[in-house]
C-alpha positions in Angstrom: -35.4 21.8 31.5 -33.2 25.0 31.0 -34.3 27.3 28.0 -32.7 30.9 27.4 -35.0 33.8 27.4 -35.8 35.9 24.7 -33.4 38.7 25.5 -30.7 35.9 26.0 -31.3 34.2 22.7 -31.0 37.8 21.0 -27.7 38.4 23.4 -26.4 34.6 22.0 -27.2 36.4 18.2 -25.3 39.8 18.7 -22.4 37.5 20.4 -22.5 35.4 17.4 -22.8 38.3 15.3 -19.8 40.5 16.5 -17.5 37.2 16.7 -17.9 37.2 12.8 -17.7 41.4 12.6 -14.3 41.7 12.0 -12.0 43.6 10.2 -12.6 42.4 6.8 -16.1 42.3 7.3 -15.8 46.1 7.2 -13.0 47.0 5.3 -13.7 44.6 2.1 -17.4 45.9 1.1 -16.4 49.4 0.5 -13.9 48.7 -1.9 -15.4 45.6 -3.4 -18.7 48.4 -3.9 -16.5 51.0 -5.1 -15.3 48.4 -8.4 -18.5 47.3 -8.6 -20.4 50.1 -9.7 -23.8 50.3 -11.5 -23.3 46.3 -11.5 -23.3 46.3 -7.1 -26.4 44.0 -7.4 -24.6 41.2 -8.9 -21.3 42.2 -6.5 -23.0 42.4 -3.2 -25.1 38.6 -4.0 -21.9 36.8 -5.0 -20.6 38.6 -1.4 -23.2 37.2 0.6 -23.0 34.0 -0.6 -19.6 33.5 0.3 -19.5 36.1 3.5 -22.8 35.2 4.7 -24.6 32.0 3.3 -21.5 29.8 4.1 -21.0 30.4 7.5 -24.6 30.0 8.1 -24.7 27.0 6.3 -21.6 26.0 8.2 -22.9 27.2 12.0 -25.8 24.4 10.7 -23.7 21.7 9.9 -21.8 21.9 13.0 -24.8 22.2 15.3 -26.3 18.9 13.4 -23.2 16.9 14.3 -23.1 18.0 17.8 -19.3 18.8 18.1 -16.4 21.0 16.1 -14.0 21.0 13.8 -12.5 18.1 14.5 -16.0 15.8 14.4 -16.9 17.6 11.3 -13.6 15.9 9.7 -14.0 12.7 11.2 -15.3 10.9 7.9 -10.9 11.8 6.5 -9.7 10.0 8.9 -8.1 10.8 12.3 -5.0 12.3 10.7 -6.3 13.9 8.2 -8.7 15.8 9.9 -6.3 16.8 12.6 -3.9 17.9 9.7 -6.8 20.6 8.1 -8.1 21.4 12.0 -4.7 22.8 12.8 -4.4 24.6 9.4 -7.7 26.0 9.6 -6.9 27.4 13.4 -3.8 28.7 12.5 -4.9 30.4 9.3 -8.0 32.3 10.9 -5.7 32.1 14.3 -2.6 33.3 15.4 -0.5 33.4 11.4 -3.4 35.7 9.7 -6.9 36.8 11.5 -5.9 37.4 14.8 -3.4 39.3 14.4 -5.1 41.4 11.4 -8.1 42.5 13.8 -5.3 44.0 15.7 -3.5 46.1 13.0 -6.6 46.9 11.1 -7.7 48.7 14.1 -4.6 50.4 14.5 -4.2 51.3 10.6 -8.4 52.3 10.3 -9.3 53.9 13.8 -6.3 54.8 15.5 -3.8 55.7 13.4 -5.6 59.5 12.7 -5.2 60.0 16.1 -1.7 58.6 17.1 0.2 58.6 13.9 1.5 55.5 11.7 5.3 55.1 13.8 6.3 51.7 14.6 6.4 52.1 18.4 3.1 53.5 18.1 1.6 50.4 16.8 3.5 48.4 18.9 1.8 50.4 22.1 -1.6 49.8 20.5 -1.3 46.5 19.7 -0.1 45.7 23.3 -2.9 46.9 24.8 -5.3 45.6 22.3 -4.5 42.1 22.8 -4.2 42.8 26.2 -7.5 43.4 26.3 -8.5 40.1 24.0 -6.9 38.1 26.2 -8.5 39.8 29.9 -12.1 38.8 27.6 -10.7 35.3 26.6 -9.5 33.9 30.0 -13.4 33.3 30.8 -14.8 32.5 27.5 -17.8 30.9 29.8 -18.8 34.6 30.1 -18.7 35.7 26.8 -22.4 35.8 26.0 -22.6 38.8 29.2 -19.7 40.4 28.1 -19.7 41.0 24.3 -23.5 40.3 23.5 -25.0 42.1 26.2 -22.4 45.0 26.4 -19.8 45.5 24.0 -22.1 44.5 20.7 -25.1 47.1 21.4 -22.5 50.2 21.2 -21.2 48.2 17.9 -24.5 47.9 16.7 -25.7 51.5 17.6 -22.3 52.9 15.8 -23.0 50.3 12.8 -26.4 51.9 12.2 -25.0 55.9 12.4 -22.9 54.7 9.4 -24.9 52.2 7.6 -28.3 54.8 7.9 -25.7 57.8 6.8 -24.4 55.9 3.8 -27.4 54.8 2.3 -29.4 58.1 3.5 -26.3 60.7 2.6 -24.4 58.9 -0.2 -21.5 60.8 -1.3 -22.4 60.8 -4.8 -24.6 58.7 -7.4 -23.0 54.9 -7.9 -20.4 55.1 -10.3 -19.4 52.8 -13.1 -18.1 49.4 -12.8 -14.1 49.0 -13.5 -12.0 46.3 -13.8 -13.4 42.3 -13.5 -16.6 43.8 -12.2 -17.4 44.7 -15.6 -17.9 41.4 -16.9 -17.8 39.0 -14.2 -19.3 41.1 -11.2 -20.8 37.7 -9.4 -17.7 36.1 -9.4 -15.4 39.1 -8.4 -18.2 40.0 -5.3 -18.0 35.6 -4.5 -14.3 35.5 -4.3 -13.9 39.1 -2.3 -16.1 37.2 0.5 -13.3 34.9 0.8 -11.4 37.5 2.3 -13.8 38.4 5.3 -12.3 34.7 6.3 -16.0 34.3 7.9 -16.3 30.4 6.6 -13.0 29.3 7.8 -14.4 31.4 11.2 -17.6 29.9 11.5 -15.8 26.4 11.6 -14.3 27.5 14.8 -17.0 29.9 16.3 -19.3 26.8 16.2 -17.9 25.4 19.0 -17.4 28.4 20.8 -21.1 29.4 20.4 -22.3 26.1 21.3 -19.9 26.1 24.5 -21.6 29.7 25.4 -25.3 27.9 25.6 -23.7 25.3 27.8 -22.2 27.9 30.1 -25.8 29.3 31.0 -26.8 25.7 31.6 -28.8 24.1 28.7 -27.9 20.8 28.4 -30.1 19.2 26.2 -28.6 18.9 22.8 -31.7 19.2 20.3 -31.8 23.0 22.1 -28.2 23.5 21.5 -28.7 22.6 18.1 -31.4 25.5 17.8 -30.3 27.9 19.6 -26.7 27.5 17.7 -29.1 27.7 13.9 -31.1 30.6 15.5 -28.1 32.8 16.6 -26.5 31.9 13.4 -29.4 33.5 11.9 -29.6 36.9 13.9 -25.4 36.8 12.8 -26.8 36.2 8.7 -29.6 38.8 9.0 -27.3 41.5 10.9 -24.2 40.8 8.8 -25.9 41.1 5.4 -27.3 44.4 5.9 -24.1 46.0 7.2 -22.2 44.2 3.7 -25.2 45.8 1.8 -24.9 49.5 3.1 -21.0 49.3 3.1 -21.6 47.9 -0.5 -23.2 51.2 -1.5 -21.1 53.3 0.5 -18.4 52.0 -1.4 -20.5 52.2 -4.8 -21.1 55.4 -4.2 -17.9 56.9 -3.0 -16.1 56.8 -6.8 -15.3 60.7 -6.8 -14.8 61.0 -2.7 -12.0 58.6 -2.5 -10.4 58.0 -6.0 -7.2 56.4 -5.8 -8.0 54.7 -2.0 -5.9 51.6 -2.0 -8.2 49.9 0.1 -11.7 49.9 1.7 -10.5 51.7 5.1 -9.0 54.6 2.7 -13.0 54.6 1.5 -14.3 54.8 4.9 -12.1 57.5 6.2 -13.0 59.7 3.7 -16.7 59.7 3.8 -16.6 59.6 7.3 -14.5 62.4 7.4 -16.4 64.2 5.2 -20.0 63.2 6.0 -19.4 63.8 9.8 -16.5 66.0 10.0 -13.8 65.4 12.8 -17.0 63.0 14.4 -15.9 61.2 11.7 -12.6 59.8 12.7 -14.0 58.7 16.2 -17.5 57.0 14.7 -14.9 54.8 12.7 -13.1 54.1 15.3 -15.4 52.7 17.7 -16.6 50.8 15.0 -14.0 49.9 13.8 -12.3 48.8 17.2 -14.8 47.2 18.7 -15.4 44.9 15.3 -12.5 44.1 15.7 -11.8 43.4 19.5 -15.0 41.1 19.8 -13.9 39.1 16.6 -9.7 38.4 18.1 -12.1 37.4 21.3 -13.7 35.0 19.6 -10.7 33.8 17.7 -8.6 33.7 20.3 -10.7 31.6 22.2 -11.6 28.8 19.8 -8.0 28.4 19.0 -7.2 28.4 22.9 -9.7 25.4 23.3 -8.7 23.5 20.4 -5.2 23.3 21.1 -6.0 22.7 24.9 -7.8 19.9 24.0 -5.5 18.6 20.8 -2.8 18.6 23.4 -4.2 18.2 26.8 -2.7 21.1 28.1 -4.0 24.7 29.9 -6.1 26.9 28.0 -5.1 29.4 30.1 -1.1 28.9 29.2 -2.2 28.6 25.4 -4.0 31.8 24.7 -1.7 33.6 26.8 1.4 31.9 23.9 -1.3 32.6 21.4 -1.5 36.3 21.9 2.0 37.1 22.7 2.6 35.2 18.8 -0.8 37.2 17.0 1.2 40.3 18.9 4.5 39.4 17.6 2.6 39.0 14.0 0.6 42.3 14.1 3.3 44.4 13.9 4.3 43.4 10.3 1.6 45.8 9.3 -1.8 44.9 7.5 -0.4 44.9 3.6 1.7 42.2 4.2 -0.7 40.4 6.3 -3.3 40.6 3.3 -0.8 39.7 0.7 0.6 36.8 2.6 -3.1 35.6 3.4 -4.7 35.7 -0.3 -3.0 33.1 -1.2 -3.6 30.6 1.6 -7.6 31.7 1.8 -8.1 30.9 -2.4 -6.5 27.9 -1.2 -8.2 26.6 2.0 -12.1 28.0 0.8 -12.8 25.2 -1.3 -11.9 22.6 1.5 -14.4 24.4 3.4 -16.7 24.8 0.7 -16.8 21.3 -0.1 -16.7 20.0 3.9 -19.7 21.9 4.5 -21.7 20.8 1.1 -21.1 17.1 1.9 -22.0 17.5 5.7 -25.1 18.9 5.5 -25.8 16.6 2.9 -23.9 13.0 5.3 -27.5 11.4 5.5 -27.3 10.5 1.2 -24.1 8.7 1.8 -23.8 4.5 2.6 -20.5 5.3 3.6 -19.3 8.6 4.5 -15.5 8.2 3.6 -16.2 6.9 0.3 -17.4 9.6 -0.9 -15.3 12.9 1.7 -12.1 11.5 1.2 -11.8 11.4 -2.7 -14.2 14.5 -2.9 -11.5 16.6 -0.5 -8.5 14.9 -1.9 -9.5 16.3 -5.2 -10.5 19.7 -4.2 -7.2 20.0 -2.1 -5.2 19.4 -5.2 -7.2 22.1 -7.2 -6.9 24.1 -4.0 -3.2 24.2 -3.8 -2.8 25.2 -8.2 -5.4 28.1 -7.0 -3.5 29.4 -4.1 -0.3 29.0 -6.1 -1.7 31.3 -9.2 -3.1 34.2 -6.2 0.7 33.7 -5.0 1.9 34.8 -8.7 3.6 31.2 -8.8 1.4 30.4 -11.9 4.3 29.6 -13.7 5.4 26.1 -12.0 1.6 24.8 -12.4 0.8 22.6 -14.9 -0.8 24.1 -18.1 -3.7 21.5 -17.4 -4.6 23.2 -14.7 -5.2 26.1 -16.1 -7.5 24.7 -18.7 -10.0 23.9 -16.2 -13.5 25.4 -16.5 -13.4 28.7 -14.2 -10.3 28.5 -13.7 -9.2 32.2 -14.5 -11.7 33.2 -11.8 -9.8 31.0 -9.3 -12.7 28.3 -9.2 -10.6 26.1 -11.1 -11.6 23.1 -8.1 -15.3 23.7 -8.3 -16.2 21.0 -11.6 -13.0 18.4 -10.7 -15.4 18.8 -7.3 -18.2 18.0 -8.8 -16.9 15.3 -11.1 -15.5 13.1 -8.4 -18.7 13.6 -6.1 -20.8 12.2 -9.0 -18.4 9.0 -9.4 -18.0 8.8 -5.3 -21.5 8.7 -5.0 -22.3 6.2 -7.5 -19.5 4.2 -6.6 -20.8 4.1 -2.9 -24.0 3.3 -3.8 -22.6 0.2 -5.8 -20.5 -1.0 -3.0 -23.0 -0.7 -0.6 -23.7 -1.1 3.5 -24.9 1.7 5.3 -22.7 3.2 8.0 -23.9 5.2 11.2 -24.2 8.8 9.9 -22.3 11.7 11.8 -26.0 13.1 12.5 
């Protein structure tokens, strides 16, 4: 029987690792840290839960079912799993996460260099997904090219600026402002939303699964543990680049006062920490974050819609990246601001998914209790994305009386409710149905 090595198991963790190190992943602790303040401990766990505990947890529950999105769903119904596949591919896809890798790039690491004109984002961008799509054509390969070459020069440049900002702060951790005064938890929780790493990890699961297959493991009880043991090496390395970006940010009050966003933070401890190093530390980061995650992307949306429509993969990440290319040139403020919106809304589908797959084995019936369970948390989903949209007006004032929901977790107790009454009403109905896993 075919078992990876150790040094290709750790290759199959830095893959899985720099698939979810992308441009949020960087840019979003900094500034989350910066509003945190003296309360960053409380910032940085509600962070991790959301940036780093769910799409481990998620990884997990797709290696237990043995398949992707669309098996995960399977308990909704043909239809309606298709329906939150395809908006789940093209949210972290080709509308939102693709093409931010390739504008935050621009914005964070080359921009310094080359300016902010339009034609010079378009020349960046062009080559960047250029690039992407030369590393997706053979996603069979992926493991050699991004875990064993591309991820180790990440890596190397991650720990000159994680060891610099937690060895050389800028200053002492300033004060908390804003809702990370009272509600530091929740504010660090929802900001992990916006890495878009849960949505991701339903994708990446079957990208990292089709990697072991490509250096020929068959077995699927390996596949399983090699997917939960990469996904691991991803959780480990990811949380201690969120928690030294955390303090960087915490720490950077004075530097960068009045930075807009976290790549404003970065730039100006770089720039002073290293000095015109700076700019080109940040950019290889920065970069190559982002290049290996658009790989990634761009590859689990090529073979999703391959399959969904029994056409070439080949022919659809080639559309796919000329449309991310198209989108990337909008500029990464609108991107964001169009994206809130839909991620407060989508989460706590992929929240709840999650919860009740790892968790399939308790039901007698596994629709009884998914489809009312999602069907409810859509609905609360929708009045949350509508209130980040500023649309709160046109939602119902029940909604808004909802435990949590002025933190935008308005869907987590109508959640809960229902699973309570699913389960006991499953449980009453009885017969036990083949479980997913």
């Amino acid at each position: 029987m075919t078992r990876l090595k150790g040094l290709d198991l750790l290759a199959l963790g830095f893959m899985t690792f720099a698939l979810f190190l992308g441009a949020g992943n960087i840019i979003f602790p900094p500034s989350a840290g910066m509003s945190a303040g003296e309360n960053i401990a409380a910032a940085a766990l509600g962070f991790l839960l959301t940036g780093v505990g769910l799409p481990l947890l998620t990884v997990v529950a797709l290696a237990r079912v043995g398949g992707g999105l669309p098996t995960l769903t399977s308990p909704l119904g043909r239809w309606a799993g298709i329906v939150l596949a395809v908006a789940v591919y093209l949210t972290i896809g080709p509308l939102f996460a693709t093409p931010r890798t390739a504008v935050a790039s621009f914005e964070i690491g080359m921009q310094p260099f080359v300016g902010s004109s339009a034609m010079a984002l378009f020349a960046y961008t062009t080559a960047y997904f250029a690039a992407v799509l030369f590393l997706s054509l053979n996603p069979g390969r992926l493991v050699d090219r991004i875990g064993k070459f591309i991820t180790p020069v990440l890596i190397v440049a991650l720990i000159v600026l994680g060891g610099a900002a937690v060895l050389a702060p800028a200053a002492e951790v300033g004060e908390a402002t804003g809702a990370y005064r009272d509600q530091p938890l929740v504010q660090g929780f929802l900001q992990g939303y916006l890495t878009m790493d849960a949505l991701g990890a339903l994708v990446f699961g079957i990208v990292i699964a089709n990697a072991i297959r490509a250096r020929g493991i068959s077995d699927d009880g390996l596949i399983t543990r090699y997917c939960v043991v990469a996904g691991i090496i991803a959780a480990v390395a990811l949380s201690l680049v969120y928690l030294a970006l955390f303090y960087l940010g915490a720490t950077s009050h004075e530097l960068a006062a009045g930075a807009e966003n976290g790549g404003q933070i970065l730039t100006a401890y770089v720039n002073q920490t290293f000095g015109p190093a700076g700019s080109l530390l940040l950019a290889v980061v920065i970069i190559l974050a982002c290049l290996t995650t658009g790989v990634g992307l761009l590859t689990a949306c090529g073979e999703f819609f391959s399959d969904l429509f029994n056409i070439s993969y080949r022919g659809v990440v080639i559309v796919l990246a000329l449309f991310s290319l198209a989108v990337s040139n909008q500029g990464l403020s609108q991107l964001i601001s169009v994206s809130v919106p839909v991620l407060v809304g989508l989460y706590p589908l992929a929240i709840v998914l999650v919860a009740l797959s790892l968790a399939n084995r308790l039901w007698l019936s596994q629709s009884r209790v998914f489809v009312p369970v999602m069907a409810v948390t859509l609905v609360c989903g929708i009045v949350d994305g509508m209130n980040a949209a500023g649309w709160s007006e046109q939602v119902p004032a029940f909604f808004g009386n909802l435990p949590l929901a002025a933190q935008s977790l308005g869907w987590l107790v109508p959640a809960l409710v229902t699973l309570v009454l699913a389960c006991l009403a499953d449980r009453v109905l009885g017969t036990r149905r083949p479980a997913l896993a």
